[in-house]
Each structure stands twice: as structure tokens, then as C-alpha cells.
C-alpha positions as a LaTeX table, in Angstrom:
\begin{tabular}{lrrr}
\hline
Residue & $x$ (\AA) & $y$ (\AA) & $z$ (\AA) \\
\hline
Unk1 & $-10.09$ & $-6.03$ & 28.06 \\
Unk2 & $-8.11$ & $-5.82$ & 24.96 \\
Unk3 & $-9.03$ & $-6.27$ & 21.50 \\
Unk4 & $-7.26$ & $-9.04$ & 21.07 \\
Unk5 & $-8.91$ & $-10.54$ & 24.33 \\
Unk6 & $-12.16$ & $-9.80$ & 23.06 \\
Unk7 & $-11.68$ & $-11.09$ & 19.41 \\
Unk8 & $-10.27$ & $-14.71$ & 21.04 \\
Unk9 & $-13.64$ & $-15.17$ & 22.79 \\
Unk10 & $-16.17$ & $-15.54$ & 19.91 \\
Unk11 & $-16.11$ & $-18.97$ & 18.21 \\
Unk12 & $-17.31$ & $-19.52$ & 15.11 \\
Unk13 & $-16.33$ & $-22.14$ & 12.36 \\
Unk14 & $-13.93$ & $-21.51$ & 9.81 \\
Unk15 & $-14.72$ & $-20.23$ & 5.92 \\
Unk16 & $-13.80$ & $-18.32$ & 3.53 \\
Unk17 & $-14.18$ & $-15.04$ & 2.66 \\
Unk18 & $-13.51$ & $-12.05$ & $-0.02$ \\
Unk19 & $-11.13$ & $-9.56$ & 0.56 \\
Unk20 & $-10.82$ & $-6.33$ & $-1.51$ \\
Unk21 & $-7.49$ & $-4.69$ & $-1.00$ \\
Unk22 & $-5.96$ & $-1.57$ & $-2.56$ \\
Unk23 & $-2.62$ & $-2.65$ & $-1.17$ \\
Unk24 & $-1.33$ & 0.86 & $-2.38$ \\
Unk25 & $-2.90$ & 3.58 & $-1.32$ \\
Unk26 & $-1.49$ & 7.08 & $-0.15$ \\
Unk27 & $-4.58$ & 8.93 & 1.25 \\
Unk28 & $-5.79$ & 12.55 & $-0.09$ \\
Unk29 & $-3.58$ & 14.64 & 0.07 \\
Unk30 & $-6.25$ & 17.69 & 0.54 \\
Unk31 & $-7.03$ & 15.75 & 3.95 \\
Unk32 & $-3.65$ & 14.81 & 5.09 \\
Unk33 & $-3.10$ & 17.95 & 7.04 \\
Unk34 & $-6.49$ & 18.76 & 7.82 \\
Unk35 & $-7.08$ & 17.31 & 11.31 \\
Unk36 & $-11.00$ & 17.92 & 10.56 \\
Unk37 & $-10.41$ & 14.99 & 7.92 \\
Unk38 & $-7.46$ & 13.33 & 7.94 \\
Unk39 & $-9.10$ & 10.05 & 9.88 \\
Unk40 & $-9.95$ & 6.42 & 9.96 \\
Unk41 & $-13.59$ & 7.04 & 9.48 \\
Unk42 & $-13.12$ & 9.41 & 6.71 \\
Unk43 & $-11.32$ & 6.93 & 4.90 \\
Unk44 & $-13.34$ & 3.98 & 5.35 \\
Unk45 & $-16.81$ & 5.65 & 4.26 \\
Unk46 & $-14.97$ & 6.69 & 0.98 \\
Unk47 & $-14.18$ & 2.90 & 0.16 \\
Unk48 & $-17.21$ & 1.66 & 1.76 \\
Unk49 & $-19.23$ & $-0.94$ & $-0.32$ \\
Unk50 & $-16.21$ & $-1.52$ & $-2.26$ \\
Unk51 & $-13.19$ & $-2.51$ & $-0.11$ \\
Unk52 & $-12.19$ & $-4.16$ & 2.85 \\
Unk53 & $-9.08$ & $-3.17$ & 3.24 \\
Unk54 & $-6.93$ & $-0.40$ & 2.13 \\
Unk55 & $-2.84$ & 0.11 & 2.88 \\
Unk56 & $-1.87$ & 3.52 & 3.76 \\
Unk57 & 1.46 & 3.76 & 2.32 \\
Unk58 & 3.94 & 6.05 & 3.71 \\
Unk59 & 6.57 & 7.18 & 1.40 \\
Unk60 & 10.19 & 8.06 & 4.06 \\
Unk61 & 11.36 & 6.92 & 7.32 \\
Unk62 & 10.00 & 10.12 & 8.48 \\
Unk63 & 6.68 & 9.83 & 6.75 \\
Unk64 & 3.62 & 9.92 & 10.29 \\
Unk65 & 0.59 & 9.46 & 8.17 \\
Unk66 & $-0.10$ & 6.36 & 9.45 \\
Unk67 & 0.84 & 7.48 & 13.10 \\
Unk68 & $-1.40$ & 10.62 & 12.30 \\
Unk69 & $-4.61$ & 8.32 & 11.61 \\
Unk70 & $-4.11$ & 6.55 & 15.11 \\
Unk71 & $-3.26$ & 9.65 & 16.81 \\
Unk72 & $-6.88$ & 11.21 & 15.31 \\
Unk73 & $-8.84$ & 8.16 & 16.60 \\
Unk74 & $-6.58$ & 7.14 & 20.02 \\
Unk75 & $-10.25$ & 8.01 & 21.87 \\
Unk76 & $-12.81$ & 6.87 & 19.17 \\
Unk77 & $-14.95$ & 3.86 & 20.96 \\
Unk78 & $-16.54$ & 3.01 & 17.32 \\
Unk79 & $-12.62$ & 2.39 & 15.89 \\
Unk80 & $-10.44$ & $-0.53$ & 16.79 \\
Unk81 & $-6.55$ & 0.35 & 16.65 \\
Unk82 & $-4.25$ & $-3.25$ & 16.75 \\
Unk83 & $-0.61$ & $-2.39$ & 16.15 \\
Unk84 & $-0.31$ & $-1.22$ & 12.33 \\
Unk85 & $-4.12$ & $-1.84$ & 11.70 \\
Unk86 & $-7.00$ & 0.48 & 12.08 \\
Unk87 & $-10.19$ & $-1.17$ & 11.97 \\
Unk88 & $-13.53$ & 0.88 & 11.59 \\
Unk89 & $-16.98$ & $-1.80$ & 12.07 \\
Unk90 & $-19.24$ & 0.57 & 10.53 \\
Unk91 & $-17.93$ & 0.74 & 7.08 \\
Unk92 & $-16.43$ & $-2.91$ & 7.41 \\
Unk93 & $-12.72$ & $-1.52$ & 6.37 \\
Unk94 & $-9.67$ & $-2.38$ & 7.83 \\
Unk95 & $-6.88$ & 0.40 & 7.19 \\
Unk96 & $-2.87$ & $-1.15$ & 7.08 \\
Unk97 & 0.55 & 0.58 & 7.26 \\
Unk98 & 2.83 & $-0.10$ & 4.27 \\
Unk99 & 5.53 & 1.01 & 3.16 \\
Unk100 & 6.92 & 2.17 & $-0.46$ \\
Unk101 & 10.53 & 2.20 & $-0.21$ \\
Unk102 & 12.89 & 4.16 & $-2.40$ \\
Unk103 & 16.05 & 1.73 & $-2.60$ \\
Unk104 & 19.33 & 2.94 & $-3.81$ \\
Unk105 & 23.10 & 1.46 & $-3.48$ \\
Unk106 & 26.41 & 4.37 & $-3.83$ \\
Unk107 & 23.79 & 7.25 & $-4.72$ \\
Unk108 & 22.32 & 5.45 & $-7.56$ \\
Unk109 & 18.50 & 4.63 & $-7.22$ \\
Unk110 & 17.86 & 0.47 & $-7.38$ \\
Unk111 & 14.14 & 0.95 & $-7.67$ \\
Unk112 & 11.41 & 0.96 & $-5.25$ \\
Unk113 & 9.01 & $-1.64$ & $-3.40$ \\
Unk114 & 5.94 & $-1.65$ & $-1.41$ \\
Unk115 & 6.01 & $-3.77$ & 2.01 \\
Unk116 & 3.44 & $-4.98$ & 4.20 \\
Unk117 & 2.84 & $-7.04$ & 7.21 \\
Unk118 & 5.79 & $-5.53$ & 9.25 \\
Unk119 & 5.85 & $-5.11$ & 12.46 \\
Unk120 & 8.73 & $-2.94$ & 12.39 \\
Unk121 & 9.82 & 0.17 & 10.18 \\
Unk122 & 12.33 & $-0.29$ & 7.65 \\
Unk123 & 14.85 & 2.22 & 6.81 \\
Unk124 & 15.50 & 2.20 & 3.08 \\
Unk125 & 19.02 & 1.21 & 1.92 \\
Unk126 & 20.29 & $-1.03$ & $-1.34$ \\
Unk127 & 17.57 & $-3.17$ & $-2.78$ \\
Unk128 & 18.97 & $-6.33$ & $-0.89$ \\
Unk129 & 19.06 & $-4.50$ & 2.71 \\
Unk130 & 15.19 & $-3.97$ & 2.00 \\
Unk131 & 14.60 & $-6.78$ & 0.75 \\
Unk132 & 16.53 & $-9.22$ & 3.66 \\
Unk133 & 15.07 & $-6.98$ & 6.31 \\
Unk134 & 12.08 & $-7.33$ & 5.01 \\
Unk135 & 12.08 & $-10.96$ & 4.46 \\
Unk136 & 12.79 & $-10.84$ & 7.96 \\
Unk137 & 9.91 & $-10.22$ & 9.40 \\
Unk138 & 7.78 & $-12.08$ & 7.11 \\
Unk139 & 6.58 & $-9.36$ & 5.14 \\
Unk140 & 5.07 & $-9.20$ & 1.95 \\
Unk141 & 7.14 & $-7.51$ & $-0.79$ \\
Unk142 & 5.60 & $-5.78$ & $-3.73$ \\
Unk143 & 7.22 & $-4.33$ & $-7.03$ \\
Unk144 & 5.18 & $-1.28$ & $-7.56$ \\
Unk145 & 5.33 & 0.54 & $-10.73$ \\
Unk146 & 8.16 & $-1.46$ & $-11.80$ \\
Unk147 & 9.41 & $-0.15$ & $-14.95$ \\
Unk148 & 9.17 & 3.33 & $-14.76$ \\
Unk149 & 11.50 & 5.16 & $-14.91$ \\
Unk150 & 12.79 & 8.45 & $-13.78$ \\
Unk151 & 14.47 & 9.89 & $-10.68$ \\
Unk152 & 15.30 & 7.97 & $-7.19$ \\
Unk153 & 11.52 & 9.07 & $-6.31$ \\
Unk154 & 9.65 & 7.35 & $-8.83$ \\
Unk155 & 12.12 & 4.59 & $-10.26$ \\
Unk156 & 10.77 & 0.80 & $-10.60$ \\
Unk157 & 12.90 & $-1.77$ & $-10.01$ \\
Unk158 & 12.49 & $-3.35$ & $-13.48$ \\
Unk159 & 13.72 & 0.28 & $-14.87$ \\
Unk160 & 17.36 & $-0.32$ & $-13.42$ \\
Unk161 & 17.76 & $-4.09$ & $-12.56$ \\
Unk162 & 18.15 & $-6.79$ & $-15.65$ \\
Unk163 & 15.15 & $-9.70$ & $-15.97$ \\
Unk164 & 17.17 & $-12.26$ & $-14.80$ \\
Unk165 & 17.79 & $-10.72$ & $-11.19$ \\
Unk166 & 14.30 & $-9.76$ & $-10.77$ \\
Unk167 & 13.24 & $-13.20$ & $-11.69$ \\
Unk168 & 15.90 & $-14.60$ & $-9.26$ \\
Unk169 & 14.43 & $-12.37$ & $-6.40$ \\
Unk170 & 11.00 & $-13.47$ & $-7.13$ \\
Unk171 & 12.65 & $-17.32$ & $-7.40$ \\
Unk172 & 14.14 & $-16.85$ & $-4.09$ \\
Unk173 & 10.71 & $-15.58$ & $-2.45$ \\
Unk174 & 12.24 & $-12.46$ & $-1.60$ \\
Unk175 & 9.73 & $-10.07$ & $-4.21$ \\
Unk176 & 6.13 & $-11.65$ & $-4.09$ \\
Unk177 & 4.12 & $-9.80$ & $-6.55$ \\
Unk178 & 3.77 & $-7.58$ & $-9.43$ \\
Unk179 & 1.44 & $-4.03$ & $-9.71$ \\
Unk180 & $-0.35$ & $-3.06$ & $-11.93$ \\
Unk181 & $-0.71$ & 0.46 & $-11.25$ \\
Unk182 & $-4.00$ & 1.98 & $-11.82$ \\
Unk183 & $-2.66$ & 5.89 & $-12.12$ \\
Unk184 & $-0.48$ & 4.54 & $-14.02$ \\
Unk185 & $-2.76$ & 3.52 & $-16.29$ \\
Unk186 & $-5.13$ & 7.04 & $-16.38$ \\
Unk187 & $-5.20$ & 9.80 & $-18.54$ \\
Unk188 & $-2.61$ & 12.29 & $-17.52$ \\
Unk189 & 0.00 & 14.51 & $-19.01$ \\
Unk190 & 2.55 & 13.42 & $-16.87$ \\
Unk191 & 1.63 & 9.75 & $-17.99$ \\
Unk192 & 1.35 & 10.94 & $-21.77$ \\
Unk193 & 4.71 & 12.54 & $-21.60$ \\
Unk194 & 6.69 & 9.77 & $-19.82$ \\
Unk195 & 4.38 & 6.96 & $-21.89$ \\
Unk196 & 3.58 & 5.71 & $-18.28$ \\
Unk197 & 0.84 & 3.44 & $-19.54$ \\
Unk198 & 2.50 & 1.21 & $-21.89$ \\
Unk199 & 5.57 & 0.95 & $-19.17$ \\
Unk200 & 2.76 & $-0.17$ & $-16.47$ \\
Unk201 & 1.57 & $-2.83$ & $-19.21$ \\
Unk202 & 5.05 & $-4.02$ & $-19.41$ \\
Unk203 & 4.52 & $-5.17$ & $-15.66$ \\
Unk204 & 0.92 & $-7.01$ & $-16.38$ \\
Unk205 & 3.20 & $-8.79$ & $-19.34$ \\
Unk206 & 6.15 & $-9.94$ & $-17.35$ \\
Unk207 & 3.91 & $-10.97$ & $-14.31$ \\
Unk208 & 1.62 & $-13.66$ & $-16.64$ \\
Unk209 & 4.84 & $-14.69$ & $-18.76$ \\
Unk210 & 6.64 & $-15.52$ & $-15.56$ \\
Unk211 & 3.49 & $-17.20$ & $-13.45$ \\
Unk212 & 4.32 & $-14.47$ & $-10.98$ \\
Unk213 & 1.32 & $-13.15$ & $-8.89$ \\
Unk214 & 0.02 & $-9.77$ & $-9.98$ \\
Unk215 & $-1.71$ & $-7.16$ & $-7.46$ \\
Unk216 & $-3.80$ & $-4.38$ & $-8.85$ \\
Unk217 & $-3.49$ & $-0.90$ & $-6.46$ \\
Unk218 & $-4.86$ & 2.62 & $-7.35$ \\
Unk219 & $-2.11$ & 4.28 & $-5.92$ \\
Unk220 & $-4.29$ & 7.34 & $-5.13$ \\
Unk221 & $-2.69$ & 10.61 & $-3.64$ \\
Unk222 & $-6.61$ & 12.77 & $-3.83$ \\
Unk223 & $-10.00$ & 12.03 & $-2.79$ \\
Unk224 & $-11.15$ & 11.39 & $-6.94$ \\
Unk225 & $-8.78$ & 8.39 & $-7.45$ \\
Unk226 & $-10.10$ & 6.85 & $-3.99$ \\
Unk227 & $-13.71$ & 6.49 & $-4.77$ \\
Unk228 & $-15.73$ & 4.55 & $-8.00$ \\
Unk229 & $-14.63$ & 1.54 & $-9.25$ \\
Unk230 & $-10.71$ & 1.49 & $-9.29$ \\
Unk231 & $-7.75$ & $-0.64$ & $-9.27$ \\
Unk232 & $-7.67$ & $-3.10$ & $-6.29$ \\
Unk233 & $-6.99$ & $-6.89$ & $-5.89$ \\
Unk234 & $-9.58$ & $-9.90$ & $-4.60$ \\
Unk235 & $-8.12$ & $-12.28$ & $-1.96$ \\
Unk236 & $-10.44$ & $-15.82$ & $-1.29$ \\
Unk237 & $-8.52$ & $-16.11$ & 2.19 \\
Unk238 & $-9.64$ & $-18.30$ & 5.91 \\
Unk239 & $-12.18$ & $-16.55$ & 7.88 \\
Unk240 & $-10.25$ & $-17.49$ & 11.24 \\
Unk241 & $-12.87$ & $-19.30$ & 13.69 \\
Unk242 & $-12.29$ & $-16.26$ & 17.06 \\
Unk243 & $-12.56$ & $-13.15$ & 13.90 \\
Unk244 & $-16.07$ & $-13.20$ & 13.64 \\
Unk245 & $-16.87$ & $-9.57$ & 16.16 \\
Unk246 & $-14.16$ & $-8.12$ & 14.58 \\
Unk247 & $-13.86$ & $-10.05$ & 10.83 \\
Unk248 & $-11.39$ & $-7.52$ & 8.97 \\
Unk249 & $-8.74$ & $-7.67$ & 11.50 \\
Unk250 & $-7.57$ & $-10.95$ & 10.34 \\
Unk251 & $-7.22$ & $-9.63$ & 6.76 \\
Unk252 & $-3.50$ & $-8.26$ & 6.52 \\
Unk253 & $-2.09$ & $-11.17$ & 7.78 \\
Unk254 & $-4.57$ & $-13.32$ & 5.40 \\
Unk255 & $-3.25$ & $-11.30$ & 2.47 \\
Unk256 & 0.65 & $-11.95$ & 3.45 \\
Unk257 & 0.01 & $-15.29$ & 3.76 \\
Unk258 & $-1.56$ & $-15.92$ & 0.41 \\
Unk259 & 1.01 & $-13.79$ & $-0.93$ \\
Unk260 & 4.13 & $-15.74$ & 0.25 \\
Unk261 & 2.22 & $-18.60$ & $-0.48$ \\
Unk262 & 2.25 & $-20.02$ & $-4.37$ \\
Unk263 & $-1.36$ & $-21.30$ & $-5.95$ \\
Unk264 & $-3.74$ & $-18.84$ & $-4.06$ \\
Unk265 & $-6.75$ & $-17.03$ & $-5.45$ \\
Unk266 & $-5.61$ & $-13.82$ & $-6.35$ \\
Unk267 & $-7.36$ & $-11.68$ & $-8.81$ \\
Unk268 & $-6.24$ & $-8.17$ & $-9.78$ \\
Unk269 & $-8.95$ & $-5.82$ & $-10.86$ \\
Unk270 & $-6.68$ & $-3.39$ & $-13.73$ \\
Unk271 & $-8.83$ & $-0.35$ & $-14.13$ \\
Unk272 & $-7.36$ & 3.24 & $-14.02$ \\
Unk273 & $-7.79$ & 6.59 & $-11.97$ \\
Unk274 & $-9.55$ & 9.42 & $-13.08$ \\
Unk275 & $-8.11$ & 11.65 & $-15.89$ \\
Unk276 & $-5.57$ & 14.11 & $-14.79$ \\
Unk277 & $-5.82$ & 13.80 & $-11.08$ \\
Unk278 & $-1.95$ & 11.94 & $-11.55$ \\
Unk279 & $-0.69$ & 15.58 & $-12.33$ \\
Unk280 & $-2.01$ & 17.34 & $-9.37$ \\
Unk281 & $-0.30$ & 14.30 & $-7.41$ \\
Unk282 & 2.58 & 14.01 & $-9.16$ \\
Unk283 & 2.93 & 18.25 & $-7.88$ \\
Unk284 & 2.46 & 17.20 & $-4.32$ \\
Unk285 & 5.16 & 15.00 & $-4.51$ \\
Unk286 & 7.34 & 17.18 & $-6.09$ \\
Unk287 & 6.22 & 20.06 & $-3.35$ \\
Unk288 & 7.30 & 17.84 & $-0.46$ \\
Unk289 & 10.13 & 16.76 & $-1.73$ \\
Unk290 & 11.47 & 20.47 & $-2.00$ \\
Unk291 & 10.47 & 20.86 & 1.27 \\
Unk292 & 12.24 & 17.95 & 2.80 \\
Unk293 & 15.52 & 19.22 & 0.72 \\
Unk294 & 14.85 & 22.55 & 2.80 \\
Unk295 & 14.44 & 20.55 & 6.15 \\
Unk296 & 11.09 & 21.46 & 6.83 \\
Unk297 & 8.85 & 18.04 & 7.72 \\
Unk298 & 5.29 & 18.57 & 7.51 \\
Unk299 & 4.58 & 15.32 & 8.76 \\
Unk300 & 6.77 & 16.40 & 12.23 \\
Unk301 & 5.36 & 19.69 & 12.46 \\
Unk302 & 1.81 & 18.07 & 12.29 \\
Unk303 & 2.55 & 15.25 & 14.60 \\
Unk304 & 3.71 & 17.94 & 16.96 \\
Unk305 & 0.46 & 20.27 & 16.79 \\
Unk306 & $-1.58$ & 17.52 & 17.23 \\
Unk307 & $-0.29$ & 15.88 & 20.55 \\
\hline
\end{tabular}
């Protein structure tokens, strides 16, 4: 029996529930090739108590993390795998692909996004390609860090695009929400340097002057910015009546729904990572990316050893 046969068999009435999302989330990146702890399980027990649902973001089209967790728990009994959601009953977390997309049009970068609630992959392209493909499939579309600034890997979409298109995407339902970004928002020299903090509060400002829903994410990269209290976002959403066994599974497409949807409960929780920790990151990033420019793909090799 599937899960999806066994969750449609339990009855129960409908009500609603709390949802505690980090809807931004990379992972450690001292687990992610460590096969004795890159895992579902691993994850959950480090939000435990204080989410219910985390998205694993993965960065390229070539990016496996997400593939990599269900690949380490394909023959776990106590984990439930549905598509792109990971669901682990003893910590009560349920663990989501999403996506942060670079988007750039003739070499020049036109910001990035985070998207969730695909079904399907997208391959990054111009800002509108993302965003229609997207839009597609009913996904939720998120402007993450949106006015920093920088190179094609870290460039918001507010850094490079004027107000009024932004506001005309978010008009037109094609960008649902606003981040505030809590590493953005910790003590860091890389934040110091590029003033990261006060470009992150330019987000919060623009999201409340222009009654646009804001989302509050800890984009963590390391085991400190995962744990404590940190950036994350409360969703009141419908318990569905046949979710009860399996409760969490219901919550990604809860959270698109109230997303897409104008006048929901959504409260963002703005507090920042640990101090430092964004540098060590910020080198990880940088490491991989010279390594993709030399053609070697971790994530590949990896994938490859595992199986």
C-alpha cells in the first residue's frame, strides 16, 4: 500500500493548525558529503521542537542534495518519501525541495528567486522564463535576499530590476512574497563589509509599504545557523480531514496555497544567525563555485558513490 493509500484512509474532521517553515534552508554543509550524516533524520532532530517543515534548497540544475536525502533513506521504514517531500514522524518535520534560482538575460544577472511546490525542475533562464515556468506549475515564488547586491551568485532581484516592475510582478501574482533573510541579518564580516543588514531591512520595508506578504528564512549553509531560535515563518493553514497518520505531509501544499492566496495568516519570525558562521558559508559557496568552473560536480560524484 502506498502512502498516499494509507493517508486517504484515516478520517478525521477538519482544523487548523500551525506550521513553522524555514522555507530557505540549504543544509550543513559539514554533513552534505558525509553519507554518515547527510539524512532526513539528521535534519529533522536538529529542528525538532521548533519546526515543521524545512525547504532544502538546491542552488543549480545540477545541484542532488535533495535527491541525496531520498537516496540515504530509500529503505528507512520510520521515514515517509512522497515525491519532493520527506517526511520523518518522530521529530514531526516534513523536509521540501526548493529551489533558489540564479536568473540572468544576455549574460547579465536579473536576480534570484526561491520556488516551491514544483513538481518539476526548473532550469534557470531570464527572470520571466522562471518566473512563467514557474507560474506554471503553481508554484510558490519567493524574492530571497532581494536587494543585495553583488555577482550573478548572490544578486537580489530588487538590486537590478526598478520598483515598479517588481511591484508589477507581485501585481500580476507571478512573485508571492518577500524574505527577510536571517544571515542576512547576523554578525559577519562579509555582511559588515557589503552592509548586508541594512540592504535585508530594505526588503522588510518594501514588503509592509506595499501590503506584500513577507516570509522570514534562516538561510543556513552549517549546523550553528540550523538550531536555536532563528528566522522562520508561521502558517495558520487546514488540517485536511485523511492527514491525520501522517499530519505534515499536507504542509507544502498548505503553505503554496496560503501563499498564492491574498489575506492569510502569515507571520514572519525576523531574528538572525549566529555571528560569523555567514563567512564560513559564504567560503563554501565560493569553493564550489570554483569547482564547477573546473567541471568537477561534487554533487555527481557523490550521487555516483552512493548508488
Amino acid at each position: 500500500m502506498t502512502l498516499k493509500e494509507r493517508i486517504y484512509k484515516v478520517e478525521a474532521q477538519i482544523q487548523f493548525m500551525e506550521v513553522r517553515a524555514d522555507l530557505h534552508c540549504h543544509g550543513p554543509n559539514e554533513w552534505r558529503y558525509n553519507p554518515a550524516k547527510w539524512n532526513p533524520r539528521n535534519l529533522a532532530r536538529l529542528v525538532e521542537g521548533r519546526l515543521t517543515a524545512v525547504g532544502i534548497a538546491e542552488m543549480t540544475e545540477t545541484d542532488k542534495r535533495f535527491e541525496m536525502l531520498k537516496l540515504a533513506c530509500k529503505n528507512d521504514p520510520g521515514v515517509d518519501i512522497d515525491g519532493n517531500e520527506i517526511y520523518v514522524p518522530k521529530y514531526g518535520v516534513v523536509l521540501f525541495r526548493t529551489e533558489e534560482i540564479a536568473t540572468q538575460k544576455n549574460g547579465k544577472p536579473q536576480g534570484h528567486v526561491l520556488v516551491f511546490g514544483n513538481k518539476n525542475k526548473i532550469i534557470s533562464g531570464s527572470l520571466d522564463e522562471v518566473l512563467d515556468k514557474a507560474n506554471e506549475q503553481g508554484a510558490v515564488v519567493i524574492a530571497d535576499h532581494a536587494f543585495t547586491g553583488g555577482n550573478n551568485s548572490i544578486t537580489g532581484i530588487c538590486a537590478v530590476n526598478s520598483p515598479d516592475k517588481i511591484l508589477k510582478y507581485f501585481a500580476d501574482g507571478k512573485i508571492h512574497s518577500m524574505e527577510y533573510n536571517g544571515s542576512l541579518a547576523s554578525f559577519s564580516l562579509f555582511n559588515m563589509f557589503f552592509d548586508s543588514n541594512a540592504r535585508n531591512q530594505m526588503a522588510v520595508d518594501f514588503a509592509r509599504k506595499n501590503n506584500i506578504y513577507l516570509t522570514a528564512s534562516t538561510d543556513a549553509h552549517c549546523v550553528a545557523e540550523m538550531i536555536g531560535e532563528r528566522a522562520h515563518t508561521l502558517f495558520d493553514v487546514p488540517d485536511s480531514p485523511y492527514l491525520t497518520e501522517y499530519p505534515m505531509m499536507n504542509d507544502v501544499d498548505s503553505m503554496k496555497i496560503a501563499l498564492r492566496t491574498p489575506g492569510n495568516k502569515i507571520v514572519p519570525v525576523m531574528k538572525p544567525g549566529p555571528a560569523f558562521y555567514l563567512d564560513k558559508h559564504i567560503g563554501h559557496i565560493a569553493a564550489l563555485m570554483g569547482l564547477s568552473k573546473l567541471g568537477y560536480n561534487p554533487d555527481k560524484h557523490y550521487l555516483k558513490l552512493k548508488k
